[in-house]
N, C-alpha and C positions, 0 to 999 in steps of 0.2 A: 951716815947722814940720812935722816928722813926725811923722803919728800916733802915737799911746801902743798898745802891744801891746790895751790893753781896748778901743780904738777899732778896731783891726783886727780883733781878734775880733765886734768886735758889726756894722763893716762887713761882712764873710766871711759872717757868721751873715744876715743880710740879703739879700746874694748869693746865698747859698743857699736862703732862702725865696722870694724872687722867682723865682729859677728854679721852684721847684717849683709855685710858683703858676701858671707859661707853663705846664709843662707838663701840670699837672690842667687847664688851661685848653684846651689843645690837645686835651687826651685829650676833655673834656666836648663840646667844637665839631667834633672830626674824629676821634675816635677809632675807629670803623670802615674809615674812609678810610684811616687809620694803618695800622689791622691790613692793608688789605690791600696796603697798600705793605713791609710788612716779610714778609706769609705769603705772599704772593702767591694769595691766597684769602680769599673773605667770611668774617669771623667768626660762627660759631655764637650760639645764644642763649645759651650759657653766660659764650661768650667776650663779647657783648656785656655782659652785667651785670657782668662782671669788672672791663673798660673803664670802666661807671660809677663802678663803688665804686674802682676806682683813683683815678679823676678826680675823685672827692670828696675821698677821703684827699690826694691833694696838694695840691689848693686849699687843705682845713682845715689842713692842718698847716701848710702854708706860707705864711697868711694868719696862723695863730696867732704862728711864727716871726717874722716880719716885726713883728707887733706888738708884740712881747716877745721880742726876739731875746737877750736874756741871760736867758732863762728856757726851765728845761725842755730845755737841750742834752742831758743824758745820754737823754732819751725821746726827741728827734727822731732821736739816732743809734743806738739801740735798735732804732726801725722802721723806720730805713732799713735798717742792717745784716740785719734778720729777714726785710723784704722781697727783700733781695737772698741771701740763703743759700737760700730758698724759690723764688725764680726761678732759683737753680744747679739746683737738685734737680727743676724743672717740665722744666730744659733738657735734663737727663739721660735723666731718665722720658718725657721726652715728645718724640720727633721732632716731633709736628706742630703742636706751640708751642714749637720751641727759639727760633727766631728773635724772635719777641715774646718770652719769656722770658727771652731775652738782652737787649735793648733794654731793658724796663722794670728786668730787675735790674742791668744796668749805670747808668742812672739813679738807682737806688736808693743802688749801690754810691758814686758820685761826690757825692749828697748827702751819704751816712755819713764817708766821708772828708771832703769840707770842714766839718761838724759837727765831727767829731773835732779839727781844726787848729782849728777856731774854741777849742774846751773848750781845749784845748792852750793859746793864745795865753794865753787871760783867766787858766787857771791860774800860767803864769809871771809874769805883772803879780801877780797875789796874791803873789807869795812874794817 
């Protein structure tokens, strides 16, 4: 038996909180180690408290996500999407965090997308 589209949507929605829990998880346990594997340089103290509050917001959301993954889609792809529009415009303005800039808003970007498929799916089972 194949899933029912709201099952897909709420497996998808899942997926995509799990992921973002690795990687707030990653970010809270190696996130320096990260930066300097994408900058090729220590991150500042600026860039390290960014690194935290990054690493908190993906755990929280993606722990909330996971909990309640048919709840709250149009918010979790809200701040994906804003964090990824906000890492275009760091990558722009800023050479010397394009590459983190890019990495975490492409992250961002691939959470908003499968968010988006997820709302997509459960919508068409509604109708």
């Amino acid at each position: 038996m194949s899933p029912t589209p709201v099952d897909s949507a709420t497996n998808l929605s899942r997926v995509v909180a799990l992921t973002g829990v690795a990687w707030g998880a990653a970010l809270a346990a190696r996130g320096p180690a990260i930066w300097r594997a994408v900058q090729s340089t220590a991150p500042g103290e600026g860039d390290r408290v960014a690194i935290w509050i990054l690493a908190a917001r993906h755990l929280g959301q993606g722990s909330l996500q996971a909990l309640l993954p048919t709840h709250l889609r149009g918010l979790w792809l809200t701040v994906d999407a804003l964090h990824a529009t906000t890492m275009a415009v760091v990558a722009i303005g800023d050479p010397g965090r394009r590459r983190a800039a890019l990495v975490t808003g492409g992250a961002a970007a691939l959470s908003a997308m499968g968010t988006a498929v997820s709302l997509a799916l459960s919508r068409s089972e509604q109708q």
